[in-house]
C-alpha positions in Angstrom: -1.2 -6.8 3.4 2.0 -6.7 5.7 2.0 -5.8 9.2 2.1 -2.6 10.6 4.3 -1.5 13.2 3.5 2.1 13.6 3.3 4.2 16.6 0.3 6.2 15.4 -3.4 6.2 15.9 -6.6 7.3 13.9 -9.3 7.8 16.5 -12.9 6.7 15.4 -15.9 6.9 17.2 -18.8 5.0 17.9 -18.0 2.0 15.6 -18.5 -2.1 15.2 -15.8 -3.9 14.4 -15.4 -7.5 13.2 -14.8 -10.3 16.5 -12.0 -8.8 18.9 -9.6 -10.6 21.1 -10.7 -9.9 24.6 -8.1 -8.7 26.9 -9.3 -8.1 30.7 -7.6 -7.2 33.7 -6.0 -3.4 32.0 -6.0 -1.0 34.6 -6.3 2.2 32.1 -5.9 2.6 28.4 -2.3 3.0 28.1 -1.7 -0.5 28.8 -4.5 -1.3 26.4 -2.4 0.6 23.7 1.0 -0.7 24.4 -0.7 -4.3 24.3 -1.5 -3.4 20.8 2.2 -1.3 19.5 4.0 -4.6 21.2 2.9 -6.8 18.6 2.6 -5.6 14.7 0.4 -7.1 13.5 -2.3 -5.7 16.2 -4.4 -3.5 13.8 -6.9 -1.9 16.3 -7.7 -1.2 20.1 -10.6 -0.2 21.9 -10.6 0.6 25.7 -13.8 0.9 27.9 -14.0 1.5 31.6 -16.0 -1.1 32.6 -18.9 -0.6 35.1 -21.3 -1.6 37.2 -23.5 -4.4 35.4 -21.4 -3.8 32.3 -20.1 -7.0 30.9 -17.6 -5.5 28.3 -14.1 -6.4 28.8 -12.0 -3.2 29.8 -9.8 -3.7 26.6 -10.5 -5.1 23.1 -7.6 -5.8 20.5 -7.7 -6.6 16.7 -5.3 -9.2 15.3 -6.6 -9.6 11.9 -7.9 -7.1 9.1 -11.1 -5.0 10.4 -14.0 -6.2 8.6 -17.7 -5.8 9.0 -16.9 -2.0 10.1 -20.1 0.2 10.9 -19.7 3.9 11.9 -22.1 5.2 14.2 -23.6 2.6 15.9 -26.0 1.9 18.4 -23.5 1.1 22.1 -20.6 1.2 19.7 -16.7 1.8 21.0 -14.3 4.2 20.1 -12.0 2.8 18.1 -8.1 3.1 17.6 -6.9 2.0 14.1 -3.5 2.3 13.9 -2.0 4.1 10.6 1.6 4.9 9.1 2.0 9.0 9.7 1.5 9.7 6.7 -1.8 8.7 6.4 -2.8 11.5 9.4 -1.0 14.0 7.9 -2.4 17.0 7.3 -2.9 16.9 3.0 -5.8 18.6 1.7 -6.1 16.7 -1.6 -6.3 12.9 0.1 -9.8 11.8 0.3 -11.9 11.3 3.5 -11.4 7.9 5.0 -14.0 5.4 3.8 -15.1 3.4 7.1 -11.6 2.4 8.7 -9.7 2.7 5.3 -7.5 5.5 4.3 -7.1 6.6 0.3 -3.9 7.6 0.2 -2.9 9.9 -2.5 -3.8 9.8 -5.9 -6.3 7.4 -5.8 -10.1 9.3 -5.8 -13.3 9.0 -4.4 -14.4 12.6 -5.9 -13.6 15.3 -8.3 -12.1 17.6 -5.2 -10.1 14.8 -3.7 -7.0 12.8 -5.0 -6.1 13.0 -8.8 -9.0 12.6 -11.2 -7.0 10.1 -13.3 -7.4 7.9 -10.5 -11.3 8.3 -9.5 -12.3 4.7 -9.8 -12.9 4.5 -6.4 -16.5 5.0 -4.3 -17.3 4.7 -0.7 -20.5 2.8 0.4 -21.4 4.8 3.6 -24.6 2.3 4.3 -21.8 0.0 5.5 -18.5 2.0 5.6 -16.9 0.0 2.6 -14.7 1.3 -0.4 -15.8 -0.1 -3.6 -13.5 0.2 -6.6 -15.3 0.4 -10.4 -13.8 -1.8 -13.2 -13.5 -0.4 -16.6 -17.1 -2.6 -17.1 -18.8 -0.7 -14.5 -19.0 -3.7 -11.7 -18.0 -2.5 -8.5 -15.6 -4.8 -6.3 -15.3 -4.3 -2.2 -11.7 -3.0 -1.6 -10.0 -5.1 0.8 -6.6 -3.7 1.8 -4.9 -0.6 0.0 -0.7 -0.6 0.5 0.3 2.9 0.3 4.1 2.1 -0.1 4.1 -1.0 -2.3 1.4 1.4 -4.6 -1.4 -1.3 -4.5 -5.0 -2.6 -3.7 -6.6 -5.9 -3.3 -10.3 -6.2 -4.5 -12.8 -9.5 -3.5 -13.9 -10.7 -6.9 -16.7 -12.7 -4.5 -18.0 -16.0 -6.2 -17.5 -15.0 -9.7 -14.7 -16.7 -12.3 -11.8 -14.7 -13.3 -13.4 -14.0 -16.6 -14.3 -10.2 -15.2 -10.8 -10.3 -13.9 -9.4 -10.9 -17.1 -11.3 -8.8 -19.3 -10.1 -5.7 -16.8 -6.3 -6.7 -17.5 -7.1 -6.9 -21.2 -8.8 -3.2 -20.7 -5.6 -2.1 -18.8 -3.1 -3.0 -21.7 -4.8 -1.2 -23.9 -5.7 1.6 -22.5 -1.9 1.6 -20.7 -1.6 5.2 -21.6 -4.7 6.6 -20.0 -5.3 3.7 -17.5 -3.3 3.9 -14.5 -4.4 0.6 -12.6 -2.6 -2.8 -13.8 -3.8 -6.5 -12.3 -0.7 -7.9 -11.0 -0.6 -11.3 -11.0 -3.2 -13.8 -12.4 -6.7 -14.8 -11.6 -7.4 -17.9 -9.9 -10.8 -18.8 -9.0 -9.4 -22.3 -6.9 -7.6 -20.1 -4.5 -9.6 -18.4 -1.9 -9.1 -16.3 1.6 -11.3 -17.3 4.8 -12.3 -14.0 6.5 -12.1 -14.7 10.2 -14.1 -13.0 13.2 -16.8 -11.2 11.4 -19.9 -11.8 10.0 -18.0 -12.8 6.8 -16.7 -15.8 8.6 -17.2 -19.0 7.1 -17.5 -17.2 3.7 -14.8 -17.8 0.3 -13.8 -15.4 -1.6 -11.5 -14.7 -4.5 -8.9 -11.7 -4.3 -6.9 -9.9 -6.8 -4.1 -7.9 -6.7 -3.8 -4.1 -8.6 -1.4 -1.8 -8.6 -1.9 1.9 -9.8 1.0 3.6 -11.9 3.3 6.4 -10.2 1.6 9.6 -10.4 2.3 12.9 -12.0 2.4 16.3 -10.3 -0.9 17.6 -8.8 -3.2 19.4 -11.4 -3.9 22.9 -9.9 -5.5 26.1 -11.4 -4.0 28.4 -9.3 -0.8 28.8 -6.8 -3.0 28.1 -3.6 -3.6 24.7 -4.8 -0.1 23.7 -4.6 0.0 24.9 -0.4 0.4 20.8 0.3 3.2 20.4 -2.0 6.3 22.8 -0.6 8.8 23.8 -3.3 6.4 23.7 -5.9 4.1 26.3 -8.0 1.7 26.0 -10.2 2.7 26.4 -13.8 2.3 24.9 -17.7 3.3 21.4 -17.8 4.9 19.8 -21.3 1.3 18.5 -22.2 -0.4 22.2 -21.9 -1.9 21.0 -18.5 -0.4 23.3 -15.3 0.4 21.4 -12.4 2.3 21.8 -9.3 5.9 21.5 -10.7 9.0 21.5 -8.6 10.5 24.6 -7.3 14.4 24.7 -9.1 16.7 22.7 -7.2 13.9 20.5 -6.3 12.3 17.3 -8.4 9.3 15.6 -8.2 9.7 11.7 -6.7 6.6 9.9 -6.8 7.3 7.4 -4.4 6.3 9.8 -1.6 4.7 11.8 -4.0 6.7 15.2 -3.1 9.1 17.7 -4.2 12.5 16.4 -2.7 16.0 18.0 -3.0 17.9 17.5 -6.4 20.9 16.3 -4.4 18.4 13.7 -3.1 18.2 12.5 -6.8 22.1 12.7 -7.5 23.0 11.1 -4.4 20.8 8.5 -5.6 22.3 8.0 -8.5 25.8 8.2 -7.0 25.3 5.1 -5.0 23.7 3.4 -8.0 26.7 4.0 -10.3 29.3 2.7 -7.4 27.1 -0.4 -6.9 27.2 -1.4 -10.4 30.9 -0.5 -10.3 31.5 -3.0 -7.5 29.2 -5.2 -8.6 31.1 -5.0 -12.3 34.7 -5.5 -10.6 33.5 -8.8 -8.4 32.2 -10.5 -12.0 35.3 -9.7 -13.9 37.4 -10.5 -10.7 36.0 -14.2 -10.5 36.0 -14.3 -14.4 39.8 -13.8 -14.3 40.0 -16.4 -11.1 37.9 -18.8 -13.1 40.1 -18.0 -16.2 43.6 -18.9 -14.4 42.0 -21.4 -12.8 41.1 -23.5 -15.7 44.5 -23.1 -17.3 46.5 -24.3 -14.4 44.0 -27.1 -14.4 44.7 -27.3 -18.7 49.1 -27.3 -18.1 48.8 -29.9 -15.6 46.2 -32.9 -17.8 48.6 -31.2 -20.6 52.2 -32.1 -18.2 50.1 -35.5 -16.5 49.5 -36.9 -20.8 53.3 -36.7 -21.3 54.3 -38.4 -18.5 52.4 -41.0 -18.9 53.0 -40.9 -22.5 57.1 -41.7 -21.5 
């Protein structure tokens, strides 16, 4: 997953993380913090006030993805993960993070969280890991979730693609009612390392899947619709009520909101002028090329008759 260069912090407490990078010498924790927002791919700080016959160093940072996470444990640090806004952003329908992962919206742990369409996902509180459920009912540790590129990477462990395959194969054909998709291909050869937990020194084989764009929230009355503004709850095309757009509004699932209309038309504005430009530079070097060749055509055509006399 790429790096995040957020300014924002989820606060988690009492928790074991995978092997930090040890940073003594921090006088208090906000220069333990702006150790970690000065570089983007920091993922995670934990500041402790040393004292007397306490070893621990003052401030702990996390380079690499967190791994090995357990909540509530025994002489355990608070723990800073840093998150995009979004992700602590006050939305009643996102399910409750799973260890140090967040679910963004749609995908599901539960029937009161996310959209059901998307409830493929479980959360293993014995050791804080999200587990997602192929169409065959074998369960797969999530790795990584990217809310904005709208896709999840699963460790397939020691097993051929076979599994892998057969879940694509289930995708295509159930494309309609299905809204996950394996992007990419299998390959059993090409492993990750997982570095500075107690997964180190262990192989394992990871796979890409994106989930489709979702539709507007399901609802069953108006109060369900409070986290989406300009919408209301009423009968979609299929029968089904949702929260649909307020007029002047439309639905963009990208940030999975009502946005303004003129939002949309701008949109579309710029889209039509850029394939106008882009339209006028091909045809402008078509008719360069064009004159071009013919100049090049009159003078072999004048150079032939000279030599010809």
């Amino acid at each position: 997953m790429s790096p995040l260069c957020s300014q924002n912090f989820l606060e988690l407490k009492s928790m074991k993380a995978g092997k930090p990078d040890a940073e003594p010498g921090y006088s208090d924790e906000n220069d333990c913090m702006n150790k970690c927002l000065s570089k983007c791919n920091c993922q995670a700080y934990s500041y402790h006030k040393a004292e007397k016959g306490d070893n621990n160093f003052t401030c702990w940072t996390w380079f690499k993805d967190l791994n090995n996470i357990q909540e509530q444990y025994d002489r355990g640090r608070d723990l800073k993960v840093r998150v995009p806004l979004s992700a602590i952003a006050s939305v009643k329908r996102k399910c409750e993070i799973c260890g140090t992962t967040i679910i963004p919206y749609p995908l599901s742990t539960g029937p009161n969280c996310g959209d059901k369409m998307y409830f493929r996902f479980h959360c293993d509180d014995s050791i804080s890991q999200l587990m997602f459920e192929a169409p065959d009912g074998a369960y797969y540790r999530v790795t990584g979730i990217d809310e904005e590129l709208q896709k999840f990477s699963i460790d397939v462990g020691n097993a051929d693609c076979t599994a892998i395959e057969s879940m694509g194969n289930y995708m295509q054909q159930h494309n309609q009612s299905w809204p996950f998709h394996v992007i990419g291909r299998c390959d059993a050869n090409r492993s990750n390392i997982i570095l500075g937990s107690s997964f180190e020194g262990t192989r394992f084989a990871e796979v890409e899947i994106g989930w489709a764009k979702p539709s507007e929230p399901l609802c069953n009355s108006l109060d369900e619709c409070n986290d989406w503004q300009h919408s209301t709850c009423s009968s979609a095309t299929n029968g089904m009520k949702r929260c649909l757009c307020s007029k002047s509004f439309w639905w963009d699932p990208k940030t999975v909101s009502c946005i303004p209309a003129s939002t949309k038309k701008g949109r579309s504005l710029y889209l039509v002028l850029l394939g106008v430009i882009a339209a006028s530079v091909i045809i402008l070097c078509a008719s360069f090329f064009l004159y071009y060749l013919r100049r090049s055509t009159k003078f072999t055509g004048r150079g032939t008759q000279y030599a010809n006399s």
